[in-house]
C-alpha distance (Angstrom), angle and dihedral (degrees) to the residues before:
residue distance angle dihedral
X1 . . .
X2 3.70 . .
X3 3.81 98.8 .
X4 3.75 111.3 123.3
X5 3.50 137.1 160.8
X6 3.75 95.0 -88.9
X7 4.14 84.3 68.0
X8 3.42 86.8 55.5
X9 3.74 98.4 53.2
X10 3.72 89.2 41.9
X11 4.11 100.8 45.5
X12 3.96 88.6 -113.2
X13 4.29 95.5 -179.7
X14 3.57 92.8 169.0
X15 3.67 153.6 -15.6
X16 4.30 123.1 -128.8
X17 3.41 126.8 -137.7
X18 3.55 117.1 -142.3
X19 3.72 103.0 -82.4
X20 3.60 99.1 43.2
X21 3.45 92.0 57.3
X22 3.96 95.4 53.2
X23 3.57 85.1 47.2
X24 3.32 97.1 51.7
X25 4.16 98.5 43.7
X26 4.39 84.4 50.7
X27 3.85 88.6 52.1
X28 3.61 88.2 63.4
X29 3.54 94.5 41.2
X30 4.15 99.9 -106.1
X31 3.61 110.6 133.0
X32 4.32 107.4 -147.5
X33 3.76 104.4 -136.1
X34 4.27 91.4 -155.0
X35 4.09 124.6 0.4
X36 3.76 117.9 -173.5
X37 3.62 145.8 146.5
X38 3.53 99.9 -99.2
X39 3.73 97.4 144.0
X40 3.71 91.2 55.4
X41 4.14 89.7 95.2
X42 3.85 83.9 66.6
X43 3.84 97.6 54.6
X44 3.61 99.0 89.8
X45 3.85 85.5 49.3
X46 3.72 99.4 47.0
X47 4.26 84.4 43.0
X48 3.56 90.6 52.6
X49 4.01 88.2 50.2
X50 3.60 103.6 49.5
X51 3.85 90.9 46.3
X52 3.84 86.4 52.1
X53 4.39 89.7 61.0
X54 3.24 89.0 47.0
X55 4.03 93.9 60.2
X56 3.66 98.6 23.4
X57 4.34 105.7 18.6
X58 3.65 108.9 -143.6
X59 4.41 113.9 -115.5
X60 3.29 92.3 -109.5
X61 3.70 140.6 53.6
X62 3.34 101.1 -124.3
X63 4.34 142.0 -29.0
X64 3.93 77.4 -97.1
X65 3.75 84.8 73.0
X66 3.47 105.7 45.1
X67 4.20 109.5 119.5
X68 3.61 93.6 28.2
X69 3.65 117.3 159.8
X70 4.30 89.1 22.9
X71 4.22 108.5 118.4
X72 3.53 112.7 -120.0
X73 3.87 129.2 -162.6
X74 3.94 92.9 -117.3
């Protein structure tokens, strides 16, 4: 549901729920220290978002692609 052009841009596969990302980390060996749902407060926010694009898409692709086309020094 939260799939937006910004995964795209980034190669965003997939998204872990809890679980699967402690299992994953103690696979490899890593021990987490604290896991949570902290980002849950933004849900609604990142909800709202995503069913914005799909109504009105945003100009760009993604925040990855803001300041194309400016030079740069690098």
């Amino acid at each position: 549901m939260l799939r937006g052009q910004h995964d795209t841009a980034a190669d965003v596969e997939k998204r872990y729920d809890l679980r699967e990302m402690e299992r994953k980390l103690c696979a490899v060996g890593m021990q987490p220290e604290h896991i949570s749902h902290a980002n849950i407060f933004l849900f609604p926010i990142a909800a709202a978002k995503r069913l914005a694009e799909r109504i009105i898409p945003p100009q760009s692709g993604s925040d990855l692609t803001l300041g194309r086309g400016r030079s740069t020094a690098c």
